[in-house]
Structure formats: C-alpha cells, structure tokens
CHARMM internal coordinates of N, CA and C (Angstrom, degrees):
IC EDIT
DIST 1 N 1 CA 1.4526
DIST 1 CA 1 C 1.5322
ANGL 1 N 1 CA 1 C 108.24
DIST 1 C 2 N 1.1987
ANGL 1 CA 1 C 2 N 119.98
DIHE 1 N 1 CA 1 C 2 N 116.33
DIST 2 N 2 CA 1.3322
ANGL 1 C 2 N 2 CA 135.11
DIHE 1 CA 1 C 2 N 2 CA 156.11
DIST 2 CA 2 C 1.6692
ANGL 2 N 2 CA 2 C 114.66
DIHE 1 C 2 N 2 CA 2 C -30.16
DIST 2 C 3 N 1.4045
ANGL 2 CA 2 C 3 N 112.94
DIHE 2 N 2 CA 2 C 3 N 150.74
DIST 3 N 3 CA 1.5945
ANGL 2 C 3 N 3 CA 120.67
DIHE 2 CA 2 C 3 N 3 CA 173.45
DIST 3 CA 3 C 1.5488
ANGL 3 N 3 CA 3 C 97.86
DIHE 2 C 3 N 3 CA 3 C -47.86
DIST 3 C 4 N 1.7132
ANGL 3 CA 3 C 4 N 102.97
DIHE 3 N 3 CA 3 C 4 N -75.38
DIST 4 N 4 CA 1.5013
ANGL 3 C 4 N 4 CA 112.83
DIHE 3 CA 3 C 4 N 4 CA -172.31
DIST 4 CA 4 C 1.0723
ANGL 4 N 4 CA 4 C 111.71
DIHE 3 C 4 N 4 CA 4 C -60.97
DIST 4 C 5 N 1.6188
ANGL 4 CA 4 C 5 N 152.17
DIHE 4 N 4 CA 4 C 5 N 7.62
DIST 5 N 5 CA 1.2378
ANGL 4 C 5 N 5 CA 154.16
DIHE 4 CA 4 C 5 N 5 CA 162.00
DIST 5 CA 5 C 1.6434
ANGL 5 N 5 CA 5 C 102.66
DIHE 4 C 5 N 5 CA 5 C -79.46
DIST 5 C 6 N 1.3851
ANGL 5 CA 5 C 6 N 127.67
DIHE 5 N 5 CA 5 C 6 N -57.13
DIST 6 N 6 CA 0.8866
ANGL 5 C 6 N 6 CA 129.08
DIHE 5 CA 5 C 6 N 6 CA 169.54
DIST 6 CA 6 C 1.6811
ANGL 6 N 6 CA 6 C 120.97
DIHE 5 C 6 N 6 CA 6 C -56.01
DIST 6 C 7 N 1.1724
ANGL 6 CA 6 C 7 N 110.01
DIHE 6 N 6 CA 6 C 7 N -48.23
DIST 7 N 7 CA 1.5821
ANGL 6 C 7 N 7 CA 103.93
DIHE 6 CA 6 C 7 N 7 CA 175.28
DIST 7 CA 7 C 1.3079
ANGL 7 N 7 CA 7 C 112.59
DIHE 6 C 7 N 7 CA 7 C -49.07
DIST 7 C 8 N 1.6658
ANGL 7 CA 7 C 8 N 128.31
DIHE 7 N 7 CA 7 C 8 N -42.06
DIST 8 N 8 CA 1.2392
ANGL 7 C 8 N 8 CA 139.39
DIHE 7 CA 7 C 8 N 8 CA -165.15
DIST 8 CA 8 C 1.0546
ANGL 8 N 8 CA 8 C 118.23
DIHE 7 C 8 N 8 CA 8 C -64.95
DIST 8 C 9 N 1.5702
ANGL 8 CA 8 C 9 N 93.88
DIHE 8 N 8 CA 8 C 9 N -38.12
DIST 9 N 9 CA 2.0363
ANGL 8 C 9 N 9 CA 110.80
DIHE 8 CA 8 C 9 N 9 CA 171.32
DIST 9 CA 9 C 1.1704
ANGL 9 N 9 CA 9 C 117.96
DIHE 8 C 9 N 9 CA 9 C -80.79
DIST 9 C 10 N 1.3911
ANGL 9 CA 9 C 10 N 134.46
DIHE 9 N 9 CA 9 C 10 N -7.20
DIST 10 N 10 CA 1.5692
ANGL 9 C 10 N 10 CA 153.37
DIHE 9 CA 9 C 10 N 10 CA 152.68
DIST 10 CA 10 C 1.6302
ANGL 10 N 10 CA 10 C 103.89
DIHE 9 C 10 N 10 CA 10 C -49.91
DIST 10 C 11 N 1.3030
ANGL 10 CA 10 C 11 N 101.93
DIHE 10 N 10 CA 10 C 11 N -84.53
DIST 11 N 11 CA 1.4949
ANGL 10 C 11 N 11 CA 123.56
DIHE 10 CA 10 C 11 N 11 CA -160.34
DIST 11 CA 11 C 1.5486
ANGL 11 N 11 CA 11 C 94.91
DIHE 10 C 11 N 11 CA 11 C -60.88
DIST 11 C 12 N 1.6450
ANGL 11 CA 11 C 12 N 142.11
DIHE 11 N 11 CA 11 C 12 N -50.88
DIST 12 N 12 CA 1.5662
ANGL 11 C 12 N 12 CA 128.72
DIHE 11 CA 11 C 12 N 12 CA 159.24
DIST 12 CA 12 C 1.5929
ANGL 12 N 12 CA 12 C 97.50
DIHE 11 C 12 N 12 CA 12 C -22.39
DIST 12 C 13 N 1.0135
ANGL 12 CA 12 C 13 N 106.16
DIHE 12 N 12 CA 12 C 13 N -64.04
DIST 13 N 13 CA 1.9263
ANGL 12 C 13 N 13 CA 100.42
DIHE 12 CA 12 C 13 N 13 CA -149.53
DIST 13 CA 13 C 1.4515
ANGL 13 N 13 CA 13 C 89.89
DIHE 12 C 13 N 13 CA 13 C -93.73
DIST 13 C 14 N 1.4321
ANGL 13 CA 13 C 14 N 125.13
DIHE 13 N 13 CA 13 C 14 N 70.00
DIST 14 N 14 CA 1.5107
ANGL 13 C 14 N 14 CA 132.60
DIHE 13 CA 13 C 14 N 14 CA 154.33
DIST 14 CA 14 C 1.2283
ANGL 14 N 14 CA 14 C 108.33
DIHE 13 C 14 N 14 CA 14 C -114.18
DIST 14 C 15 N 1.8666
ANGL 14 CA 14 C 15 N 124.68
DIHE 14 N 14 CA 14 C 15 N 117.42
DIST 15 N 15 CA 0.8366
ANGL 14 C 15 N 15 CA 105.24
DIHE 14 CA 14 C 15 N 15 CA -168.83
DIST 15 CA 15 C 2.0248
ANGL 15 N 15 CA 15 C 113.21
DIHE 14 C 15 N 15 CA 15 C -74.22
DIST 15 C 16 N 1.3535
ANGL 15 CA 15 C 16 N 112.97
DIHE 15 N 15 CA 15 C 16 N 163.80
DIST 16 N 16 CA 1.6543
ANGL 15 C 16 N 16 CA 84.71
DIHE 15 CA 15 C 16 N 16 CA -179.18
DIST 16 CA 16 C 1.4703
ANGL 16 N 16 CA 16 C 159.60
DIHE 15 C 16 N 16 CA 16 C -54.14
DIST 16 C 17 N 1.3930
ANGL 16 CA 16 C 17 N 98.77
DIHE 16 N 16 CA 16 C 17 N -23.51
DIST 17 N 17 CA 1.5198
ANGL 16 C 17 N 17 CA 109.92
DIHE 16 CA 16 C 17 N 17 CA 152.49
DIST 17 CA 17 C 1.7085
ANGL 17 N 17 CA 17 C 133.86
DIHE 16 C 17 N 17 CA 17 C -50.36
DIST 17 C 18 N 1.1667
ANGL 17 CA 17 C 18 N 82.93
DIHE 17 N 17 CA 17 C 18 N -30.23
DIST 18 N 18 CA 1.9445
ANGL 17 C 18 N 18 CA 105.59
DIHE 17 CA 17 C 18 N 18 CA 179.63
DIST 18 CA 18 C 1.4210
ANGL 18 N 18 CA 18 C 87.28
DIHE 17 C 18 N 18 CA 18 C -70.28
DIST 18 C 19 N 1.8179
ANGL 18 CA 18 C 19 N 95.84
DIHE 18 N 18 CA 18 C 19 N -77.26
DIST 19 N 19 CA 1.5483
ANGL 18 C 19 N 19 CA 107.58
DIHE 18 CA 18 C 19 N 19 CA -163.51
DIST 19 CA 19 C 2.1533
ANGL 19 N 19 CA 19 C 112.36
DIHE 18 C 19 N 19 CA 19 C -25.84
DIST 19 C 20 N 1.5273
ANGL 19 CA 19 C 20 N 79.47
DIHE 19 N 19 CA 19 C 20 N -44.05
DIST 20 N 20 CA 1.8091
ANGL 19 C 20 N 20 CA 74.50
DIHE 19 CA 19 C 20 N 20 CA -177.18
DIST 20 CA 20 C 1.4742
ANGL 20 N 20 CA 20 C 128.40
DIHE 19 C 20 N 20 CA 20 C -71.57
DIST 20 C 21 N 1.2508
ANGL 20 CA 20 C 21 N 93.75
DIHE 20 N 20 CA 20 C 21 N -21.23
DIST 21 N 21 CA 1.3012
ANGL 20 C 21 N 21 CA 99.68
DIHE 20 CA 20 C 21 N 21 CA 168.77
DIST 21 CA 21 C 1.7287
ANGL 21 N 21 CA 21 C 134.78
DIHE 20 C 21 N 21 CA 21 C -94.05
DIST 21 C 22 N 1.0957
ANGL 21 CA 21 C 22 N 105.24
DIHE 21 N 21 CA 21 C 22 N -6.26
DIST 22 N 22 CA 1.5330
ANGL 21 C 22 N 22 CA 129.33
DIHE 21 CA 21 C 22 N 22 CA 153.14
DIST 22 CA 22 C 1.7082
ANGL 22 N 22 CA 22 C 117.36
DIHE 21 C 22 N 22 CA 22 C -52.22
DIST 22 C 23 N 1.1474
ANGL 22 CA 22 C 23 N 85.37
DIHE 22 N 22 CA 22 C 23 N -59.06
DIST 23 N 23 CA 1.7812
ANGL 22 C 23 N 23 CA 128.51
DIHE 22 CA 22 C 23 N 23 CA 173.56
DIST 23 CA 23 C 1.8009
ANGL 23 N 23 CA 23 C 90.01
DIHE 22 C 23 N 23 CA 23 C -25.74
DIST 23 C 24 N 1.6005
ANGL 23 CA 23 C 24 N 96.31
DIHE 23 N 23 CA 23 C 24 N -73.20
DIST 24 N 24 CA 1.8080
ANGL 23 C 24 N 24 CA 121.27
DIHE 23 CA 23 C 24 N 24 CA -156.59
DIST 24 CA 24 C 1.5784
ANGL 24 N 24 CA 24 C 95.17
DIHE 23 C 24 N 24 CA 24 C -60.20
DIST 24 C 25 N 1.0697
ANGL 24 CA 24 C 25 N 107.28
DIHE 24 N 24 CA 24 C 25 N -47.52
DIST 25 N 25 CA 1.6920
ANGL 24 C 25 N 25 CA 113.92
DIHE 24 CA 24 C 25 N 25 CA -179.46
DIST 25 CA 25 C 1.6587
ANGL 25 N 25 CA 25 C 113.28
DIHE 24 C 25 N 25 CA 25 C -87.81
DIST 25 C 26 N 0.9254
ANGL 25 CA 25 C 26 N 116.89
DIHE 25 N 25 CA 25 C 26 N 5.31
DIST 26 N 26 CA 1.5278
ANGL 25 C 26 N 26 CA 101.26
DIHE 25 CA 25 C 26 N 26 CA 154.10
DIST 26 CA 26 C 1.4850
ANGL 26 N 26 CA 26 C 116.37
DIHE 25 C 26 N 26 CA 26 C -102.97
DIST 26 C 27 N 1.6282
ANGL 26 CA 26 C 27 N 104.17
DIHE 26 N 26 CA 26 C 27 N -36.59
DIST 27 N 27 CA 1.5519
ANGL 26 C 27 N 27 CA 94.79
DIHE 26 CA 26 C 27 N 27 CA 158.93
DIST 27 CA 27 C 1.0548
ANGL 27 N 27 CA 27 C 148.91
DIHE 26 C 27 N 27 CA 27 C -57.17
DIST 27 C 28 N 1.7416
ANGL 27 CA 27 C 28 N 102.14
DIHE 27 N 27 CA 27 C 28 N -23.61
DIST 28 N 28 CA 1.8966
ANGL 27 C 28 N 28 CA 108.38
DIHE 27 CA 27 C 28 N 28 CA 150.51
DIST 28 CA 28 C 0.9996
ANGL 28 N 28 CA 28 C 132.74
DIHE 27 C 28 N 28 CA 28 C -69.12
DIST 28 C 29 N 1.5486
ANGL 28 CA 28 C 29 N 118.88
DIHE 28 N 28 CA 28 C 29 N -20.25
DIST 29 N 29 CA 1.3055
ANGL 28 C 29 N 29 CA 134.57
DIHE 28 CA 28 C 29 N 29 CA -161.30
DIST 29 CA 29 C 2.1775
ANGL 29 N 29 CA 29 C 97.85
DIHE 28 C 29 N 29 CA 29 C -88.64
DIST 29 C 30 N 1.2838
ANGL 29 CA 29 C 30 N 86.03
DIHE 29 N 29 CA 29 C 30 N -27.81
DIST 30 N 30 CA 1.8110
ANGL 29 C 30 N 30 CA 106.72
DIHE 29 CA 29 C 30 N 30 CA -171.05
DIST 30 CA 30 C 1.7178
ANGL 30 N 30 CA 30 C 114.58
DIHE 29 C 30 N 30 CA 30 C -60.35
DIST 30 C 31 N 1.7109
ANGL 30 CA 30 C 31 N 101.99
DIHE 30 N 30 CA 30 C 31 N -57.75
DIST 31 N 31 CA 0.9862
ANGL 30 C 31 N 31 CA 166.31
DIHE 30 CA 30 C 31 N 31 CA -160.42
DIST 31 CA 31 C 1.8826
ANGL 31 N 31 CA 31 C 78.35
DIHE 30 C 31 N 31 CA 31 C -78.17
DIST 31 C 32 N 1.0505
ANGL 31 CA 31 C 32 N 138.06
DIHE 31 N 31 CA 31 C 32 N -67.01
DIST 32 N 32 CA 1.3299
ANGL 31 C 32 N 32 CA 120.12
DIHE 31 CA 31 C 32 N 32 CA -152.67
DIST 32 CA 32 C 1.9466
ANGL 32 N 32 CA 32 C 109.08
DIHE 31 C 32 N 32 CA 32 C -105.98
DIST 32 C 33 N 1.3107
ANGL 32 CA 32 C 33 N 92.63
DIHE 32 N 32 CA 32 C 33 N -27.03
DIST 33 N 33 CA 1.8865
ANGL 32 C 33 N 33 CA 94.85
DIHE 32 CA 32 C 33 N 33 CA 154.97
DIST 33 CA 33 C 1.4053
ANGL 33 N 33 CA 33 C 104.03
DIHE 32 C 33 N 33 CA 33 C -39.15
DIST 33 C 34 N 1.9528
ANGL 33 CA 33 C 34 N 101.80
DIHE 33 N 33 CA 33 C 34 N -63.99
DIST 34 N 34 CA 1.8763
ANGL 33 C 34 N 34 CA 106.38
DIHE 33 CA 33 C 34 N 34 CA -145.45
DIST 34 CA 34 C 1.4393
ANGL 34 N 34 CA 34 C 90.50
DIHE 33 C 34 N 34 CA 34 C -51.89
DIST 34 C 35 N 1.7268
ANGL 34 CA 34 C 35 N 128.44
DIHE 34 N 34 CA 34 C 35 N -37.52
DIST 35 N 35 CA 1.6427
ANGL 34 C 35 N 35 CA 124.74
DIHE 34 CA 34 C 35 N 35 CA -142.60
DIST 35 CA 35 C 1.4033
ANGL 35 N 35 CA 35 C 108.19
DIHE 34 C 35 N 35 CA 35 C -87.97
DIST 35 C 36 N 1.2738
ANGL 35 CA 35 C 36 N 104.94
DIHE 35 N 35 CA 35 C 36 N -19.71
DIST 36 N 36 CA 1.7932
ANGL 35 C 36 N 36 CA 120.16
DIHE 35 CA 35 C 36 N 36 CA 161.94
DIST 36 CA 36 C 1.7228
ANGL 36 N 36 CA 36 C 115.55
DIHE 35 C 36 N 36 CA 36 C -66.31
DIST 36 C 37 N 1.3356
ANGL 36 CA 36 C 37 N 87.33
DIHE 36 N 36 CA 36 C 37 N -66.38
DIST 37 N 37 CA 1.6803
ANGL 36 C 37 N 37 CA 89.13
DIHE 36 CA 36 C 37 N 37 CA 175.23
DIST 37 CA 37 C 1.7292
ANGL 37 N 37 CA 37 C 115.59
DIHE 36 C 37 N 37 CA 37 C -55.17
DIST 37 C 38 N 1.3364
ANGL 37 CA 37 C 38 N 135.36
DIHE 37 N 37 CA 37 C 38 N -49.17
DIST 38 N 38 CA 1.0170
ANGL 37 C 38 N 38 CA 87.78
DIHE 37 CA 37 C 38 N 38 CA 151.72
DIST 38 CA 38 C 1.3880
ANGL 38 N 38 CA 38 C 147.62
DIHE 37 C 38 N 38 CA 38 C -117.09
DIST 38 C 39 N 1.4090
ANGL 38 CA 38 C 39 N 101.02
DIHE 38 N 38 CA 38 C 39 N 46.08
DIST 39 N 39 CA 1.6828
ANGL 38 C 39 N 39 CA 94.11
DIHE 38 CA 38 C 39 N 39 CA 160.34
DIST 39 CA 39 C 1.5123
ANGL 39 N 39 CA 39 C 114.35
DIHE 38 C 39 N 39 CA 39 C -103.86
DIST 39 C 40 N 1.4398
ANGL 39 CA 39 C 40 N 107.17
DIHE 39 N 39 CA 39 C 40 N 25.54
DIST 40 N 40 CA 1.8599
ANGL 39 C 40 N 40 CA 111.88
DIHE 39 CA 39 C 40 N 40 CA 152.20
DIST 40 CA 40 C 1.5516
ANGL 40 N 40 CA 40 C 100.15
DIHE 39 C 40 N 40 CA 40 C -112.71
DIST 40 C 41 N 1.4607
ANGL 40 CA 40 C 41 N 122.57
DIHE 40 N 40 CA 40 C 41 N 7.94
DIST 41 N 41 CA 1.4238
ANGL 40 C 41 N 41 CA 117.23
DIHE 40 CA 40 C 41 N 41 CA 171.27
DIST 41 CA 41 C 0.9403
ANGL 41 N 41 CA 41 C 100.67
DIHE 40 C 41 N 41 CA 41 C -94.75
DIST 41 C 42 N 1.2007
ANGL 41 CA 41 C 42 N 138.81
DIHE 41 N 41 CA 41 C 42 N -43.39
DIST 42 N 42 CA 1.5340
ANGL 41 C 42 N 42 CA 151.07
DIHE 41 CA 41 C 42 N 42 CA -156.67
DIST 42 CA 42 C 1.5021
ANGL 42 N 42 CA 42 C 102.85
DIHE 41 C 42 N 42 CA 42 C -89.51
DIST 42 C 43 N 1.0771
ANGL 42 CA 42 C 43 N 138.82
DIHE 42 N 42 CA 42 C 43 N -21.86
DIST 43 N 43 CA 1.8153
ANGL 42 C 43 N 43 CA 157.23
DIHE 42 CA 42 C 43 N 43 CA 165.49
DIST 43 CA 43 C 1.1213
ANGL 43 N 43 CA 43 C 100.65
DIHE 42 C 43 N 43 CA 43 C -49.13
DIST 43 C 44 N 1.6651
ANGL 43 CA 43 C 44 N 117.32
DIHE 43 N 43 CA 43 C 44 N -62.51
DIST 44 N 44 CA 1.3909
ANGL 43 C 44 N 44 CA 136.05
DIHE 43 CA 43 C 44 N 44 CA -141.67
DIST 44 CA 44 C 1.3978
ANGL 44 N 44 CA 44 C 118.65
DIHE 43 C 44 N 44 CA 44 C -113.41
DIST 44 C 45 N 1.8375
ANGL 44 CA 44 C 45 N 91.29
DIHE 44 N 44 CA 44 C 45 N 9.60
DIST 45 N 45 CA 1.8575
ANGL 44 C 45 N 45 CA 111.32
DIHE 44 CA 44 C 45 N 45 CA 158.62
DIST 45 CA 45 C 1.6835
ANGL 45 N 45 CA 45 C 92.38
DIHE 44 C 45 N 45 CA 45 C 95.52
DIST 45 C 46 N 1.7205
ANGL 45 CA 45 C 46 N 118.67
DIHE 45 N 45 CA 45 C 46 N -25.60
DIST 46 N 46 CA 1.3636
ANGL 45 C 46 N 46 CA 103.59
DIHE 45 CA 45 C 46 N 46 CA -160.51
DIST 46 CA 46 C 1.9431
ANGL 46 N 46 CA 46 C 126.59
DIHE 45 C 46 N 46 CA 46 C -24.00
DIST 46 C 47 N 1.0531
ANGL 46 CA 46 C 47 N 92.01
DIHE 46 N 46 CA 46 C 47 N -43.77
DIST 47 N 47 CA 1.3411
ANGL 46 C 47 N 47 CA 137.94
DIHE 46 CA 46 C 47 N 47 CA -162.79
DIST 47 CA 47 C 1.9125
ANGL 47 N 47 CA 47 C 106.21
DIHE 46 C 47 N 47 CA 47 C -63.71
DIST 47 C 48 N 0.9340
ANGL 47 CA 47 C 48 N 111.79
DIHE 47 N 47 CA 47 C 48 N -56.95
DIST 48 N 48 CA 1.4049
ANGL 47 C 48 N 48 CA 134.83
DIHE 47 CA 47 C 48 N 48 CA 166.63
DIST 48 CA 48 C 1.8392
ANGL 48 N 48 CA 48 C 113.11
DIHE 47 C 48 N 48 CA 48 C -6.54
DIST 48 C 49 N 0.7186
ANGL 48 CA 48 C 49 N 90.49
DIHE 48 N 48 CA 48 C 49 N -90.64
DIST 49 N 49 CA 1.8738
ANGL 48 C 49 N 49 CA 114.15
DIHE 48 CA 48 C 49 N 49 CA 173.77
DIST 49 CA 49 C 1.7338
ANGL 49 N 49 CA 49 C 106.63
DIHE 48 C 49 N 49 CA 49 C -35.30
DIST 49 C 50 N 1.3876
ANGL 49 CA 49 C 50 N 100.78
DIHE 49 N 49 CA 49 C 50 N -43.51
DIST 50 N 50 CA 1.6041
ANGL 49 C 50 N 50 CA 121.66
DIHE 49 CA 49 C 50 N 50 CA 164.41
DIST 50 CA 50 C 1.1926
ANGL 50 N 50 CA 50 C 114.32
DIHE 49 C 50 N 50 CA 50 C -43.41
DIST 50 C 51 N 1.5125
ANGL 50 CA 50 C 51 N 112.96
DIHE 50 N 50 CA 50 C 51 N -88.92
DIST 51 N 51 CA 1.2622
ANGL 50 C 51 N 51 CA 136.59
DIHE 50 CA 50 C 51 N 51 CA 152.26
DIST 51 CA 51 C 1.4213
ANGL 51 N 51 CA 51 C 121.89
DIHE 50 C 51 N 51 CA 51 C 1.93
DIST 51 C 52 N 1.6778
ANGL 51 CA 51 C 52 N 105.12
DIHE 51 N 51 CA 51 C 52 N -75.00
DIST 52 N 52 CA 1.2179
ANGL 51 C 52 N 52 CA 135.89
DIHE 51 CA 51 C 52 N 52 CA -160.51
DIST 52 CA 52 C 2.0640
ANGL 52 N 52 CA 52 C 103.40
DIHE 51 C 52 N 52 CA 52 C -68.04
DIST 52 C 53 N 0.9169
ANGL 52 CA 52 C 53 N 82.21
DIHE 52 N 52 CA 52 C 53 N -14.74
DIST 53 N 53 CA 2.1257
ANGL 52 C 53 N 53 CA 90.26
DIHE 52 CA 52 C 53 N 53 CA -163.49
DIST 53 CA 53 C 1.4559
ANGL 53 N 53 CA 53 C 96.58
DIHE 52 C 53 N 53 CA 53 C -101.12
DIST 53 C 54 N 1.5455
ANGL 53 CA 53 C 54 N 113.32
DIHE 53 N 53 CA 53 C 54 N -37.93
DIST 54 N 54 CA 1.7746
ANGL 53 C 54 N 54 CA 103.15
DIHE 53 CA 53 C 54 N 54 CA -179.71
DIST 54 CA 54 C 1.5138
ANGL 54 N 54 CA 54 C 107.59
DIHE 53 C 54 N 54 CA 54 C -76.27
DIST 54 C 55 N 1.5214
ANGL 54 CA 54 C 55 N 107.70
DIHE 54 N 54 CA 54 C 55 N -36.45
DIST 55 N 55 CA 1.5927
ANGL 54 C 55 N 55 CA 112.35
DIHE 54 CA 54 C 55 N 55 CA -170.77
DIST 55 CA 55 C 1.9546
ANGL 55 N 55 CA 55 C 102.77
DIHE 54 C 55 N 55 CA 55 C -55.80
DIST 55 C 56 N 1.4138
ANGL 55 CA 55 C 56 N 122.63
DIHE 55 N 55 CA 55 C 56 N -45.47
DIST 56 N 56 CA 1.6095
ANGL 55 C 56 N 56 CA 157.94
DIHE 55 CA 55 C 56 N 56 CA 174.29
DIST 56 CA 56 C 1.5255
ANGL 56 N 56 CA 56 C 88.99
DIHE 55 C 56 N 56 CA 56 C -47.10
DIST 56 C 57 N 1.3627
ANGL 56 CA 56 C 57 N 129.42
DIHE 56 N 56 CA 56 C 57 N -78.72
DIST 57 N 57 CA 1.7440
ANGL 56 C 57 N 57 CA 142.11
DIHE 56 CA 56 C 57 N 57 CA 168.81
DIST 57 CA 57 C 1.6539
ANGL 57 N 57 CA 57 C 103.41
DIHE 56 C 57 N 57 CA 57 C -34.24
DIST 57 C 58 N 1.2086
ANGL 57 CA 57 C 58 N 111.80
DIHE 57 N 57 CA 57 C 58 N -63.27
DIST 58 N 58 CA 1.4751
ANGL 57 C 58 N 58 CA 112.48
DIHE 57 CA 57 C 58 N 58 CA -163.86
DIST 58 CA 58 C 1.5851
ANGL 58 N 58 CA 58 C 103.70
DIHE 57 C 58 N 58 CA 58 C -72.85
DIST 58 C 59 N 1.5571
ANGL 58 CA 58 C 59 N 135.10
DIHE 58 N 58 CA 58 C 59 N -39.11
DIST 59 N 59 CA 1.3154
ANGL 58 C 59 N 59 CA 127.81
DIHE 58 CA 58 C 59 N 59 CA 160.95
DIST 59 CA 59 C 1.6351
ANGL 59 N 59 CA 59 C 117.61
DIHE 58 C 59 N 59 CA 59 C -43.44
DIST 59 C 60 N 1.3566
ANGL 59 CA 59 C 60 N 104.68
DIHE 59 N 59 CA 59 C 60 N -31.81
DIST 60 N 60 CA 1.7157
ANGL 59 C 60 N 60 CA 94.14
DIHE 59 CA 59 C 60 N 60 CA -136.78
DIST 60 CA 60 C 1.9562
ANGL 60 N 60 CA 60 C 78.36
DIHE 59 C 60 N 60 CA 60 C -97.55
DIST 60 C 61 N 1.3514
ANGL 60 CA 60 C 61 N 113.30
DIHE 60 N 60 CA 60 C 61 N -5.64
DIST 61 N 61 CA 1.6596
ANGL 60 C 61 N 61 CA 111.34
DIHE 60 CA 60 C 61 N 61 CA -172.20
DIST 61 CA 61 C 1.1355
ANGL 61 N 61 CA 61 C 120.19
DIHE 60 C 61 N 61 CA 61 C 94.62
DIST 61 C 62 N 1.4288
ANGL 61 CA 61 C 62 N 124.47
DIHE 61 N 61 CA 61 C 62 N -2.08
DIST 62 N 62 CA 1.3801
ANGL 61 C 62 N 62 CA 120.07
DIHE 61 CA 61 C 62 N 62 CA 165.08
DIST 62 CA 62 C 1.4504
ANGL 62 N 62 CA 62 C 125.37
DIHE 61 C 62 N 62 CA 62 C -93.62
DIST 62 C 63 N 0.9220
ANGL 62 CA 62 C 63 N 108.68
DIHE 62 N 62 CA 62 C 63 N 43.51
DIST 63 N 63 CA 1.5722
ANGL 62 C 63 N 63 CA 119.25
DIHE 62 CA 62 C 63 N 63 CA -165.09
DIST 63 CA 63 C 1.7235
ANGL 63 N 63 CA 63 C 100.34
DIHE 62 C 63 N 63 CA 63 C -129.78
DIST 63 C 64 N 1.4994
ANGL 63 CA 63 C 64 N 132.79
DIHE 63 N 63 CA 63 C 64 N 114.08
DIST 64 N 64 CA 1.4856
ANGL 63 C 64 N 64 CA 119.19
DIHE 63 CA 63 C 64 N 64 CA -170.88
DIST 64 CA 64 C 1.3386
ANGL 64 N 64 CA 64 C 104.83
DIHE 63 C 64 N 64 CA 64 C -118.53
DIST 64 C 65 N 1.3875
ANGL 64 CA 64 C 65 N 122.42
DIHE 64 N 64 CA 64 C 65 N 174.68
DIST 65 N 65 CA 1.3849
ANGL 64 C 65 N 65 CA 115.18
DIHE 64 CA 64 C 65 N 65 CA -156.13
DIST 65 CA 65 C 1.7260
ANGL 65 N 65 CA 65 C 85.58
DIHE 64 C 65 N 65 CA 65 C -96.17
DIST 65 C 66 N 1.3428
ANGL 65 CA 65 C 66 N 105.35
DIHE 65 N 65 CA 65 C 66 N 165.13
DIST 66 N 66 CA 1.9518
ANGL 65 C 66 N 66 CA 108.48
DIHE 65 CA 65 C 66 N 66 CA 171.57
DIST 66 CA 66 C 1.4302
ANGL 66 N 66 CA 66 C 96.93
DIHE 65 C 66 N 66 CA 66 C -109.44
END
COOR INIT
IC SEED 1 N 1 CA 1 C
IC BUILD
C-alpha cells in the first residue's frame, strides 16, 4: 500500500466531525503551498508578462473594475 493509499484509507474512516475538521486544515495547509508557490513565481519574474498585460489593459481602458 502506497503512502497516499493509506492516507485515503485514513480519511474514509474519519469519523465526521474529524472529517470536518481535517477539511479546515487542509484548506489552510492548501491555501499556504498556493501563496508560497507563487511568491517564488513572482521572485523569479514568472509572473511579469502577467502583470505587465493587465497593467497595458488597465492603461489603455480595457481593464473594468469587479
């Protein structure tokens, strides 16, 4: 059995209160990878070209507020 085979067979047998609260903490846990990843994307310029095209949109007036 695999790591992630076993985790999978963990989290089945959570009873639901757990389960929900697993839930809360993986979404923080989720939640703080994505904000890492990219602020070593955003470090390493990934990001740039991104940046650079909305900032280009928002000058030129095609850019609207949400």
């Amino acid at each position: 059995m695999t790591s992630i085979q076993a985790i999978e067979q963990a989290v089945q047998q959570l009873p639901a209160h757990e389960l929900a609260e697993f839930r809360r903490w993986f979404a923080q846990f989720d939640e703080a990878v994505w904000d890492a990843q990219i602020e070593v994307d955003a470090d390493a310029g990934k990001l740039d070209a991104l940046a650079a095209e909305a900032l280009a949109e928002y000058h030129n007036g095609a850019a609207r507020e949400l």
